[in-house]
N, CA, C and O atoms as a GROMACS GRO file, in nm:
protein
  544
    1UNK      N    1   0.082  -0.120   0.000
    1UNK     CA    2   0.000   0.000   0.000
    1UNK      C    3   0.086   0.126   0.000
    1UNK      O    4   0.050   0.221  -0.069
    2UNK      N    5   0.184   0.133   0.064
    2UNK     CA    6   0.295   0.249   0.088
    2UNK      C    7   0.388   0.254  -0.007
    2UNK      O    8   0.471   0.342   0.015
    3UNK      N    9   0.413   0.169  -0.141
    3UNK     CA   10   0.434   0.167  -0.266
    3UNK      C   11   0.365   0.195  -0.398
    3UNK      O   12   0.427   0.248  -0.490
    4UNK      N   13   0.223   0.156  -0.411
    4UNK     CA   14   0.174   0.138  -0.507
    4UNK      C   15   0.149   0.290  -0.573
    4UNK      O   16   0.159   0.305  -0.695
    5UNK      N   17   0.111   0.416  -0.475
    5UNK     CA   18   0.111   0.546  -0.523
    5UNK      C   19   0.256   0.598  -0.614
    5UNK      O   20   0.257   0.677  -0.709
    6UNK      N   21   0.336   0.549  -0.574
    6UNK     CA   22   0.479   0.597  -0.636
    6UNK      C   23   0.472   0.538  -0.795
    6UNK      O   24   0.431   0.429  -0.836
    7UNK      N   25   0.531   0.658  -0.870
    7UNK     CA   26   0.503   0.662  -1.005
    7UNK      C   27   0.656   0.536  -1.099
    7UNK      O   28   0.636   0.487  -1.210
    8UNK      N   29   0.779   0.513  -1.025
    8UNK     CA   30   0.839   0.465  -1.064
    8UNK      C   31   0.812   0.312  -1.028
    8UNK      O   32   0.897   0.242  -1.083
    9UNK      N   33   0.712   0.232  -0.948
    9UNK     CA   34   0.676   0.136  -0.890
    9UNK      C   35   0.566   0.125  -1.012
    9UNK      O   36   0.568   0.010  -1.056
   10UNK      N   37   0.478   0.201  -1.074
   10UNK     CA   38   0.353   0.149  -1.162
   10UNK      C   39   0.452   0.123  -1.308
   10UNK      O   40   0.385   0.117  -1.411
   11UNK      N   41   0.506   0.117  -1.315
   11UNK     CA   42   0.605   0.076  -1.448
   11UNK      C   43   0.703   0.004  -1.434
   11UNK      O   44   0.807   0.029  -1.495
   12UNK      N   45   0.690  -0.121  -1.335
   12UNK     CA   46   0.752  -0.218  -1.312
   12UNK      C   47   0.644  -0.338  -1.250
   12UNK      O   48   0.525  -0.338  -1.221
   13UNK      N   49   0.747  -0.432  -1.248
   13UNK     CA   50   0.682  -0.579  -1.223
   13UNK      C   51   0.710  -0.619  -1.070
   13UNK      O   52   0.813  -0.682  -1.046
   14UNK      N   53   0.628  -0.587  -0.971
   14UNK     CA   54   0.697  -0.664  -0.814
   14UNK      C   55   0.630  -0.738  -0.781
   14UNK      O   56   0.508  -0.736  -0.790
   15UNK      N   57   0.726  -0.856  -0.714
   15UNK     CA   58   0.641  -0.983  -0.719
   15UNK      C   59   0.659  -0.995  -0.580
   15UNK      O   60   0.780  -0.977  -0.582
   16UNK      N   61   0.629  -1.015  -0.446
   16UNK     CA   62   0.605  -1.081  -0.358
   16UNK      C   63   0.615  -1.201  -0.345
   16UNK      O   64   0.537  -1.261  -0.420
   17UNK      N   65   0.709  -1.299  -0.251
   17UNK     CA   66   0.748  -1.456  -0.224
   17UNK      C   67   0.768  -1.428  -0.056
   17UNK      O   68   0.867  -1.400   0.011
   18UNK      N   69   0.644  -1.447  -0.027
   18UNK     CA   70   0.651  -1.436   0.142
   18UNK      C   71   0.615  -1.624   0.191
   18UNK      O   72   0.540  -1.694   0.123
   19UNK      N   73   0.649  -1.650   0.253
   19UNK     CA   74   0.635  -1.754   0.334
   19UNK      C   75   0.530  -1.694   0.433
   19UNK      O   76   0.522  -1.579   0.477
   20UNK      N   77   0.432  -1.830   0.460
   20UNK     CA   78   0.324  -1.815   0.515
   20UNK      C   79   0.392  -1.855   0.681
   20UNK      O   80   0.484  -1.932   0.708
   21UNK      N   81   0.303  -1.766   0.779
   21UNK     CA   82   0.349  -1.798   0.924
   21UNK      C   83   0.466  -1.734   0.969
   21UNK      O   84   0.509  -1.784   1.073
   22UNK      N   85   0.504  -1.678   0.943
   22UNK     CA   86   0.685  -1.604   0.962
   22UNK      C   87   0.652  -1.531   1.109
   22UNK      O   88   0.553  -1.464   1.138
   23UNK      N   89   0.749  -1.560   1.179
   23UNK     CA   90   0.745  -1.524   1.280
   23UNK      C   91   0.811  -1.326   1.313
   23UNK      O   92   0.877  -1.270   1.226
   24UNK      N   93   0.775  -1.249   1.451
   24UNK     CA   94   0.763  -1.147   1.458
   24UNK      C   95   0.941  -1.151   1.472
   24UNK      O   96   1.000  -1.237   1.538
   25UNK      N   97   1.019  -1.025   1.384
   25UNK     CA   98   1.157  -0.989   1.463
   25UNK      C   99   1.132  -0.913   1.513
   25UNK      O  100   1.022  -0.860   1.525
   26UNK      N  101   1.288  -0.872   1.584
   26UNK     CA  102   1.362  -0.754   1.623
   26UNK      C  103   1.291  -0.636   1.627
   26UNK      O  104   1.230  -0.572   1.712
   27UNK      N  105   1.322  -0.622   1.480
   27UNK     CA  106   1.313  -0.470   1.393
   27UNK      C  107   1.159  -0.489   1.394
   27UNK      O  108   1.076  -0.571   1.355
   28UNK      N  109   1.164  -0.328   1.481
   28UNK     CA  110   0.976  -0.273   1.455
   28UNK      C  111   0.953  -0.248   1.358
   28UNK      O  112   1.035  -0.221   1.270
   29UNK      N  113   0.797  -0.253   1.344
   29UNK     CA  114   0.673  -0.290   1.233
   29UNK      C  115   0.731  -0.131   1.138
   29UNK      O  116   0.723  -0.127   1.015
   30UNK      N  117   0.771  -0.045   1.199
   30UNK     CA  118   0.801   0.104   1.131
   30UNK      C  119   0.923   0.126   1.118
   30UNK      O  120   0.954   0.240   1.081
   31UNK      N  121   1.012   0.043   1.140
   31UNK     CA  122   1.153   0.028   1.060
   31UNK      C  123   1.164  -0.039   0.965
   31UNK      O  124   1.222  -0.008   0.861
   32UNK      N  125   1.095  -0.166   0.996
   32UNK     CA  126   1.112  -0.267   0.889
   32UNK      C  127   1.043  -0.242   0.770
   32UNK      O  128   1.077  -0.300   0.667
   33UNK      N  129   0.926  -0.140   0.772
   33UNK     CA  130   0.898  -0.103   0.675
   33UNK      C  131   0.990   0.012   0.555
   33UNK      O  132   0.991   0.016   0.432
   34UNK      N  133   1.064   0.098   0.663
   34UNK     CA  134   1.117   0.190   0.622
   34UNK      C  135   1.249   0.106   0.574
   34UNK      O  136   1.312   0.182   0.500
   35UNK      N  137   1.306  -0.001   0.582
   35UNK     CA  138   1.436  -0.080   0.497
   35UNK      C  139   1.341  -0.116   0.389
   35UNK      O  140   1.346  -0.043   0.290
   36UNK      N  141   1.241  -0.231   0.388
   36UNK     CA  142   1.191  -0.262   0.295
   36UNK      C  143   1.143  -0.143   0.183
   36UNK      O  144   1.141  -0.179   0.065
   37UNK      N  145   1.118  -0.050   0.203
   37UNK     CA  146   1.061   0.070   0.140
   37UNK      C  147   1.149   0.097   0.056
   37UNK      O  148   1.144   0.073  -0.065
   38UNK      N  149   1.268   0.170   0.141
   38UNK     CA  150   1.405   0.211   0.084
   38UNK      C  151   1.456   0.114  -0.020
   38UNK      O  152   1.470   0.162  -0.133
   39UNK      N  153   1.494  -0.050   0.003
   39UNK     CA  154   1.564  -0.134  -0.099
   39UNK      C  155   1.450  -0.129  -0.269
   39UNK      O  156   1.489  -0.110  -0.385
   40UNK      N  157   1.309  -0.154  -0.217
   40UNK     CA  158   1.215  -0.169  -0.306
   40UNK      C  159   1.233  -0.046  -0.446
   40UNK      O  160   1.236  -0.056  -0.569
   41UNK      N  161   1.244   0.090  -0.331
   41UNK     CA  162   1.234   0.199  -0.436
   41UNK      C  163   1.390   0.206  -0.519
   41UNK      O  164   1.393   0.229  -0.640
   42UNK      N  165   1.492   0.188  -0.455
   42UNK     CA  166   1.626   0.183  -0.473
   42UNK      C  167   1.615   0.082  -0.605
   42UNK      O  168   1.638   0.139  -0.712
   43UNK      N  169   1.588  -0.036  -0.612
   43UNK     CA  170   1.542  -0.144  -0.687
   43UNK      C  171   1.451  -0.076  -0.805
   43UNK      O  172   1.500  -0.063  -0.918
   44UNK      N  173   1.342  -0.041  -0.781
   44UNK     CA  174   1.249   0.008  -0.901
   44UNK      C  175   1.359   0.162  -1.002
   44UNK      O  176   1.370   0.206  -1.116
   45UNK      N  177   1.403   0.183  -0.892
   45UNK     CA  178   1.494   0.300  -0.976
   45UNK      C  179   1.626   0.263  -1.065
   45UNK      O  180   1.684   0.333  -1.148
   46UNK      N  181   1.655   0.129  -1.020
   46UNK     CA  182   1.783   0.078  -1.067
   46UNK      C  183   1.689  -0.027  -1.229
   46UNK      O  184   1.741  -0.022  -1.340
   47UNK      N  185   1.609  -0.076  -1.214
   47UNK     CA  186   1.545  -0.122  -1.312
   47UNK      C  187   1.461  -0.091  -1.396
   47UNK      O  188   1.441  -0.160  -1.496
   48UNK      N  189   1.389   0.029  -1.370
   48UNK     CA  190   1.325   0.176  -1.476
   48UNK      C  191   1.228   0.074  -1.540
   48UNK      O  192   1.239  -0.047  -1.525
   49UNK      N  193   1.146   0.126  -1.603
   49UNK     CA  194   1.028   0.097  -1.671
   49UNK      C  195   1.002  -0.036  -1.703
   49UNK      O  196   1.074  -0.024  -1.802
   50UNK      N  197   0.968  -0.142  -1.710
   50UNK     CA  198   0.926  -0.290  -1.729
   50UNK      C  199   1.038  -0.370  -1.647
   50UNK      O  200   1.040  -0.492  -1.638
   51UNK      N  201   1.107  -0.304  -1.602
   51UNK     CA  202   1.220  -0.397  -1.508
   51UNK      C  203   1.130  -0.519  -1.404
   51UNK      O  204   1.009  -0.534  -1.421
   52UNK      N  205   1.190  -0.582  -1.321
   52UNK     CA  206   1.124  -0.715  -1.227
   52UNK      C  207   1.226  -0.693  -1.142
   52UNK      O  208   1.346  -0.712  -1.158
   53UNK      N  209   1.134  -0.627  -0.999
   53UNK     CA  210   1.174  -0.677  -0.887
   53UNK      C  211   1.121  -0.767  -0.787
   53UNK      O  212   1.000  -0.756  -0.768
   54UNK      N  213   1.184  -0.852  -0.720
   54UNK     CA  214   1.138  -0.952  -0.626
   54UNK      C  215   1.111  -0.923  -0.494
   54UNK      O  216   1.155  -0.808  -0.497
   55UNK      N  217   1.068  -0.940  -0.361
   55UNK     CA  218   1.052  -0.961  -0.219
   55UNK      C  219   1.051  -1.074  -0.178
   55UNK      O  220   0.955  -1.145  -0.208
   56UNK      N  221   1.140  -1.117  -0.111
   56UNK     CA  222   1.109  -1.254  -0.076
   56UNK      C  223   1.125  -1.212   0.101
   56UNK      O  224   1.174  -1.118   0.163
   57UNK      N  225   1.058  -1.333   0.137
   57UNK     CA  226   1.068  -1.406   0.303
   57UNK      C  227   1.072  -1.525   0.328
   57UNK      O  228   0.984  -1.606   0.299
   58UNK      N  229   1.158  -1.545   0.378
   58UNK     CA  230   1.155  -1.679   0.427
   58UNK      C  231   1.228  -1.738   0.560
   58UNK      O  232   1.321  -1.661   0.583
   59UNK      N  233   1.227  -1.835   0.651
   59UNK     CA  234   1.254  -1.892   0.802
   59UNK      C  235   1.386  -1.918   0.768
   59UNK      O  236   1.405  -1.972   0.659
   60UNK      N  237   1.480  -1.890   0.837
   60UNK     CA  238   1.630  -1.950   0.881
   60UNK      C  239   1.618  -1.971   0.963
   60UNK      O  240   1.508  -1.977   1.017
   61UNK      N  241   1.760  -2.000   1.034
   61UNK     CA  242   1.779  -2.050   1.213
   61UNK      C  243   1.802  -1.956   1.271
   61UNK      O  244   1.902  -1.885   1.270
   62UNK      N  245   1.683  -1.948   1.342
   62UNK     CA  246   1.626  -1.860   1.389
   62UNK      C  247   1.647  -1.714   1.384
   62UNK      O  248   1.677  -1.643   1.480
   63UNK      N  249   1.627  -1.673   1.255
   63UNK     CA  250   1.601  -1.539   1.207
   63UNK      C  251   1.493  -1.587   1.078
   63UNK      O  252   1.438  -1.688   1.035
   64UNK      N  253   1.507  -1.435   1.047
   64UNK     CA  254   1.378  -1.433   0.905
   64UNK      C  255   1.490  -1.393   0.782
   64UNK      O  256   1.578  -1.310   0.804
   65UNK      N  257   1.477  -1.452   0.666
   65UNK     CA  258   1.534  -1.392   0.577
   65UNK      C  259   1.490  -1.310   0.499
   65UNK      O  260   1.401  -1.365   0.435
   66UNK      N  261   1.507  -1.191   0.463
   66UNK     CA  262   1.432  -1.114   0.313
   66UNK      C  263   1.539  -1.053   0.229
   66UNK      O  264   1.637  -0.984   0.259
   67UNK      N  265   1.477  -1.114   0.069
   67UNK     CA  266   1.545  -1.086   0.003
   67UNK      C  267   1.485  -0.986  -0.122
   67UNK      O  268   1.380  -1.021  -0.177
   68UNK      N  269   1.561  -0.849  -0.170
   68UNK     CA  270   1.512  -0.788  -0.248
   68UNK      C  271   1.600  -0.794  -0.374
   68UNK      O  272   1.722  -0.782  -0.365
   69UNK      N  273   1.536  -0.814  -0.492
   69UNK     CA  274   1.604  -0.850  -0.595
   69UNK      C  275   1.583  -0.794  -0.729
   69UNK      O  276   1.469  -0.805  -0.774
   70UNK      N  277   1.674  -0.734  -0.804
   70UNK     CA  278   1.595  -0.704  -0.940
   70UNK      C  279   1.682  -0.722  -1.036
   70UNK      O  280   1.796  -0.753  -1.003
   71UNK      N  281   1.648  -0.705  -1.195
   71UNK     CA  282   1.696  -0.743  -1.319
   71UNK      C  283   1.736  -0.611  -1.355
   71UNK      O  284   1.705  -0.589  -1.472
   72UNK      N  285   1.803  -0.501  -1.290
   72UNK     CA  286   1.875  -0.410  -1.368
   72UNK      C  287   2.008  -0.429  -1.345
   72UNK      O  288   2.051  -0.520  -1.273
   73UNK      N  289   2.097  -0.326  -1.420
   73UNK     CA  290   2.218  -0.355  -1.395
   73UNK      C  291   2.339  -0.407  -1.335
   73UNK      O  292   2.454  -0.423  -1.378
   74UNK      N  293   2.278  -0.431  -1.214
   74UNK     CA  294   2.379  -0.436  -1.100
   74UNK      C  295   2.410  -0.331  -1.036
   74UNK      O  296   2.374  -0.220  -1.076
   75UNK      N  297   2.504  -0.354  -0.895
   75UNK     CA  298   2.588  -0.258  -0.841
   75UNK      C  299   2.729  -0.213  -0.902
   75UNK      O  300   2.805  -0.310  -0.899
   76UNK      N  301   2.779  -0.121  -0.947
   76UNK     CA  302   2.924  -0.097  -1.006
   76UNK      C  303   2.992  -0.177  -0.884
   76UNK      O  304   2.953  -0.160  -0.768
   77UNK      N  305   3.111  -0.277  -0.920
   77UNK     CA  306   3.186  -0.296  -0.823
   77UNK      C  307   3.278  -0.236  -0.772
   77UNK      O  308   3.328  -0.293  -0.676
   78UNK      N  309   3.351  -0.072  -0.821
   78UNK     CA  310   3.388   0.013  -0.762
   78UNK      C  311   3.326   0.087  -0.600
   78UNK      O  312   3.384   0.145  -0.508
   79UNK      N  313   3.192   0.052  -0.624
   79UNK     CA  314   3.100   0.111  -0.483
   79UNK      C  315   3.049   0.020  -0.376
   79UNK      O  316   3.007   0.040  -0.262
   80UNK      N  317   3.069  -0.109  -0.465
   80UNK     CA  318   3.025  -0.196  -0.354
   80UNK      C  319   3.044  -0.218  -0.193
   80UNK      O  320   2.958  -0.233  -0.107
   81UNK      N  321   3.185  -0.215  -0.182
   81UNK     CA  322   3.245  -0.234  -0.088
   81UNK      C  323   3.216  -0.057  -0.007
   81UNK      O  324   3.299  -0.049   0.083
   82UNK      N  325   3.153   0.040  -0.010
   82UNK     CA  326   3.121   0.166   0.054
   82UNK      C  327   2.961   0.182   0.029
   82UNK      O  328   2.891   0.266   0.086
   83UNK      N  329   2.908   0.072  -0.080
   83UNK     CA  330   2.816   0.115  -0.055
   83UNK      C  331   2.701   0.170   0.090
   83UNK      O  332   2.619   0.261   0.084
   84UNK      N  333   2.727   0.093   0.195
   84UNK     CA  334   2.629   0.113   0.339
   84UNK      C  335   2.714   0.245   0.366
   84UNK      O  336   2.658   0.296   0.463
   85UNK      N  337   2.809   0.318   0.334
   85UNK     CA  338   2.800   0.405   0.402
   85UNK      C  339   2.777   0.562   0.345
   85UNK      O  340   2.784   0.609   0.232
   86UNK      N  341   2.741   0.629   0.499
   86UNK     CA  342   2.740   0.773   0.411
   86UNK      C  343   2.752   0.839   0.319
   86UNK      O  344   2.863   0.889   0.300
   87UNK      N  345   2.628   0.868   0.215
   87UNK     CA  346   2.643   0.996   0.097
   87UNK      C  347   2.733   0.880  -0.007
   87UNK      O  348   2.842   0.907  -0.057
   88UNK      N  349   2.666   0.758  -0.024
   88UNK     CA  350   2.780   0.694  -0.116
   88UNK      C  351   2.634   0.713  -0.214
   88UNK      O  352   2.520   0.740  -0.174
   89UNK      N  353   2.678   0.689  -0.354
   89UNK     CA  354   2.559   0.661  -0.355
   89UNK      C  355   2.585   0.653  -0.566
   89UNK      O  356   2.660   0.710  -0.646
   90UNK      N  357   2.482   0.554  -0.577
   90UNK     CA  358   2.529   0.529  -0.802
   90UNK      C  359   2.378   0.656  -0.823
   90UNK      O  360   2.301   0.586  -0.890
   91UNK      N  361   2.343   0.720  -0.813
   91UNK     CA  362   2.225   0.766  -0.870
   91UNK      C  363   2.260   0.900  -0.899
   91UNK      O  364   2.343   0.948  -0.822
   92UNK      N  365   2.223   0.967  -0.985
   92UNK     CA  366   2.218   1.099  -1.085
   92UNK      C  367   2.266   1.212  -0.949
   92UNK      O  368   2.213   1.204  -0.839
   93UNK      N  369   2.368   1.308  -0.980
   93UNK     CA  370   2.345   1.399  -0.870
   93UNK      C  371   2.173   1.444  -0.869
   93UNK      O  372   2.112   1.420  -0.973
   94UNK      N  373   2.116   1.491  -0.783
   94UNK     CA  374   1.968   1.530  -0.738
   94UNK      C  375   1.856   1.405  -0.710
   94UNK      O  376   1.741   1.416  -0.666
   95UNK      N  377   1.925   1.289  -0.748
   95UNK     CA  378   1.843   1.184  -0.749
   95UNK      C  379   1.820   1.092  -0.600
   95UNK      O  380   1.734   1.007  -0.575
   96UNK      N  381   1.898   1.128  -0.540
   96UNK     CA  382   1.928   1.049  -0.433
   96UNK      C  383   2.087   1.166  -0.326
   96UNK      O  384   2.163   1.253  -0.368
   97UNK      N  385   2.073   1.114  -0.210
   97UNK     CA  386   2.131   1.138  -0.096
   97UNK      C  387   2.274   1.069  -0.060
   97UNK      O  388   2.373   1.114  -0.003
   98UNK      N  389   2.242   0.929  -0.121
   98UNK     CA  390   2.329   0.841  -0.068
   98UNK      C  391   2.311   0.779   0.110
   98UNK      O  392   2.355   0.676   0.161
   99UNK      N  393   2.243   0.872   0.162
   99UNK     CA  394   2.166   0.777   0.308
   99UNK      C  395   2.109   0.686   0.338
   99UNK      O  396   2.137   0.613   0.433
  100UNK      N  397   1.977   0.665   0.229
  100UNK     CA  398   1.900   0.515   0.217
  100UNK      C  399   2.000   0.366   0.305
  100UNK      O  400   1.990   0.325   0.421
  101UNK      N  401   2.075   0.328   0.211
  101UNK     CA  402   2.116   0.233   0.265
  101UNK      C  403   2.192   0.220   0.410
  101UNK      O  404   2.164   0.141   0.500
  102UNK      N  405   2.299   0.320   0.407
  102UNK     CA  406   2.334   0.374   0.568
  102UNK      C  407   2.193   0.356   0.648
  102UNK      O  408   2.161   0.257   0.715
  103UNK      N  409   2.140   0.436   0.633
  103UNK     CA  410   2.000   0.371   0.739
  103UNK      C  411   1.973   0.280   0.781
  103UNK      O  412   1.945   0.250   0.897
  104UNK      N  413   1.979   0.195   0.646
  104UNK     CA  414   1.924   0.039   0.621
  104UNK      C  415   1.966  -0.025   0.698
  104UNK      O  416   1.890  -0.089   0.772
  105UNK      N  417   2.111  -0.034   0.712
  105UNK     CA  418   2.256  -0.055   0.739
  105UNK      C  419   2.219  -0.076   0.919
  105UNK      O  420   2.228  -0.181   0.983
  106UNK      N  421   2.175   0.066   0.974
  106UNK     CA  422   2.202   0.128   1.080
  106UNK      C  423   2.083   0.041   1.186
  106UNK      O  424   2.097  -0.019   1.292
  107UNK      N  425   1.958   0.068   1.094
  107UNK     CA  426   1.801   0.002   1.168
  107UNK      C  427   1.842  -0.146   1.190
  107UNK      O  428   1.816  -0.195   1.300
  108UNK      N  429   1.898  -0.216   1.103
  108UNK     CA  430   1.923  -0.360   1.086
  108UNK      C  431   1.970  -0.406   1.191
  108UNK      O  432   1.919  -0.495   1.260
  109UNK      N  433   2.084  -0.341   1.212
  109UNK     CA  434   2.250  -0.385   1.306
  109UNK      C  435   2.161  -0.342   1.419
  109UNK      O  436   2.162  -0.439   1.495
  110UNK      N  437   2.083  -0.246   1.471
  110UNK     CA  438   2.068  -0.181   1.582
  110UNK      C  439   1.986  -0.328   1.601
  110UNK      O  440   2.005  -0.377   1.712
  111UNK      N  441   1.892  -0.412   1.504
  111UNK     CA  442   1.789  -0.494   1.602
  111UNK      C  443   1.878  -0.652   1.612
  111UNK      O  444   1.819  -0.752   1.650
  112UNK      N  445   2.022  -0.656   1.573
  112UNK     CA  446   2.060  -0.788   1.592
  112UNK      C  447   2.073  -0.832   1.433
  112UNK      O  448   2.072  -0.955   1.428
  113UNK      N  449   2.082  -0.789   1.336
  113UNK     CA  450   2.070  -0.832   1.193
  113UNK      C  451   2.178  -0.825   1.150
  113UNK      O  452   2.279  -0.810   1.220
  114UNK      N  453   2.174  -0.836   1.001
  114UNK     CA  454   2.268  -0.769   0.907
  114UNK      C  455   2.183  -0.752   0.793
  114UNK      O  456   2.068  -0.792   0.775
  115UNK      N  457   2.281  -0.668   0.698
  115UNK     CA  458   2.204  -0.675   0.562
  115UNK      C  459   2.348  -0.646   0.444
  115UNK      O  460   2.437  -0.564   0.467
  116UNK      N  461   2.343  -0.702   0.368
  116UNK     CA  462   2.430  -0.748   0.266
  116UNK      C  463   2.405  -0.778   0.083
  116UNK      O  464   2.328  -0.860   0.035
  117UNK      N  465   2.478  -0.701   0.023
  117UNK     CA  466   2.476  -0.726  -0.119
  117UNK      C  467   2.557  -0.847  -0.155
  117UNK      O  468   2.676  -0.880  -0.143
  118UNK      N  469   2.428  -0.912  -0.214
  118UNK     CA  470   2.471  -1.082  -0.254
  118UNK      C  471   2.615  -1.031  -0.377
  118UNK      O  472   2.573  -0.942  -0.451
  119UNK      N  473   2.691  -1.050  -0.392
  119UNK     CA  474   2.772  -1.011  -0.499
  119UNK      C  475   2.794  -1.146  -0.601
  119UNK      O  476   2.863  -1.156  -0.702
  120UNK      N  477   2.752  -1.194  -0.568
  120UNK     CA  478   2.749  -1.377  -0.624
  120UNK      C  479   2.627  -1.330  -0.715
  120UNK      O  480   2.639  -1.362  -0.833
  121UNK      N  481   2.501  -1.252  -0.679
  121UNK     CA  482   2.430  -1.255  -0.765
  121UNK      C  483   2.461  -1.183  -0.905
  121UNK      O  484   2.518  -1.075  -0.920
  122UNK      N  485   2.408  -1.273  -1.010
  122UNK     CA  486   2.444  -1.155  -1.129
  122UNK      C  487   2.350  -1.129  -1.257
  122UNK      O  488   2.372  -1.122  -1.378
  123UNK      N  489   2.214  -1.117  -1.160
  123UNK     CA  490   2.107  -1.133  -1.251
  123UNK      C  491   2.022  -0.980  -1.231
  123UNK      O  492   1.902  -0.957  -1.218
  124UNK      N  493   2.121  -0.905  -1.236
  124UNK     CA  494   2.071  -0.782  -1.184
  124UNK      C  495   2.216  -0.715  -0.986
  124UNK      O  496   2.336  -0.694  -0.965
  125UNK      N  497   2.062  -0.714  -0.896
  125UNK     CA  498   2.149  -0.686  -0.752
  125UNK      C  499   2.029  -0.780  -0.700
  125UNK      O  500   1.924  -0.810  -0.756
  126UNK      N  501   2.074  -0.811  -0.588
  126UNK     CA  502   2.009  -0.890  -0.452
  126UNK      C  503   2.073  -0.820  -0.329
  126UNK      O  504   2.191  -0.832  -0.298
  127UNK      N  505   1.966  -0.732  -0.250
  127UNK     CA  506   2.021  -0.738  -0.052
  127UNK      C  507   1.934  -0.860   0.008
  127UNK      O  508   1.829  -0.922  -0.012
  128UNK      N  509   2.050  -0.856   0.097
  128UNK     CA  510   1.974  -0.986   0.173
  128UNK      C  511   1.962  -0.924   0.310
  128UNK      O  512   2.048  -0.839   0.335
  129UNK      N  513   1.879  -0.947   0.396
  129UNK     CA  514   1.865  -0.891   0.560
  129UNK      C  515   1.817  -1.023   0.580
  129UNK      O  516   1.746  -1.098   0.512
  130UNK      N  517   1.892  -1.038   0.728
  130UNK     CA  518   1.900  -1.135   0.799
  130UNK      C  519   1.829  -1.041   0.943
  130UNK      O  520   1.862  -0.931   0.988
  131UNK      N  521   1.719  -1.141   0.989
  131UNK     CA  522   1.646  -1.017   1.121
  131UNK      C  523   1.633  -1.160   1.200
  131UNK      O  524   1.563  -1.256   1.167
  132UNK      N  525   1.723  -1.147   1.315
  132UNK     CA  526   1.676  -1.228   1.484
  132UNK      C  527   1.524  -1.243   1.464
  132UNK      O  528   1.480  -1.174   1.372
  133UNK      N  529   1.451  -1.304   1.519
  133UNK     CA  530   1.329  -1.358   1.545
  133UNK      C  531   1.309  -1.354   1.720
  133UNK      O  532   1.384  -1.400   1.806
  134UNK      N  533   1.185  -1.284   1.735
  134UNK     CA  534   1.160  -1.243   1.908
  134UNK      C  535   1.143  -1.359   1.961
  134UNK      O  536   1.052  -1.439   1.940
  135UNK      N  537   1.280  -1.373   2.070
  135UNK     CA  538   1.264  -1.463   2.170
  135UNK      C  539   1.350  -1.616   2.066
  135UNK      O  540   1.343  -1.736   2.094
  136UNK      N  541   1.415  -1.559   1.960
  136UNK     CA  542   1.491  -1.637   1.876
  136UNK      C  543   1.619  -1.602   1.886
  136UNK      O  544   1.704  -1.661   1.818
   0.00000   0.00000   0.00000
């Protein structure tokens, strides 16, 4: 619902792969939205008009996995390794801040997580967040 108004999201393909039953993490209902938000739009911007991005969820030991994924370019591997931090950032000067992911970065680690660019992937980019599970 907190996507579908955004104009670079109606000219793409997002598919949802949630696992049914997933248990509650860490990271509150209003962070976790605000990572998921951030990778999704980051994603729809990196894959522009008919591009395919993914959401996935699914159970590990004992955490939740989610994975966001899409069919554009990739990450330059010059930025990879800075990407989580401060004002880094591949997008047009005016287009972006370079904070998004620092955030991402920041909300994650603060609830017990991580979050990480699959670099193995090469069908586009993949982050992966790894989130503790309450009382996991």
């Amino acid at each position: 619902a907190l996507v579908a108004p955004q104009r670079s999201l109606q000219e793409i393909s997002l598919t949802l792969d949630l696992s049914p039953g997933l248990p509650t993490v860490t990271l509150g209902n209003e962070q976790l939205m605000q990572v998921i938000l951030n990778l999704v739009m980051n994603a729809a911007d990196a894959v522009g008009a008919g591009g395919n991005v993914r959401v996935a969820a699914s159970l590990g030991q004992g955490s939740v996995r989610l994975l966001v994924e899409d069919d554009g370019p990739g990450v330059d591997p010059r930025v990879q390794a800075q990407l989580f931090e401060p004002f880094v950032t591949t997008k047009d000067v005016g287009k972006g801040t370079g904070l998004g992911l620092a955030v991402c970065r920041g909300l994650v680690e603060a609830a017990g997580g991580n979050i990480t660019l699959d670099t193995e992937y090469s069908r586009g980019a993949r982050f992966v967040v790894e989130l503790p599970t309450r009382g996991g």
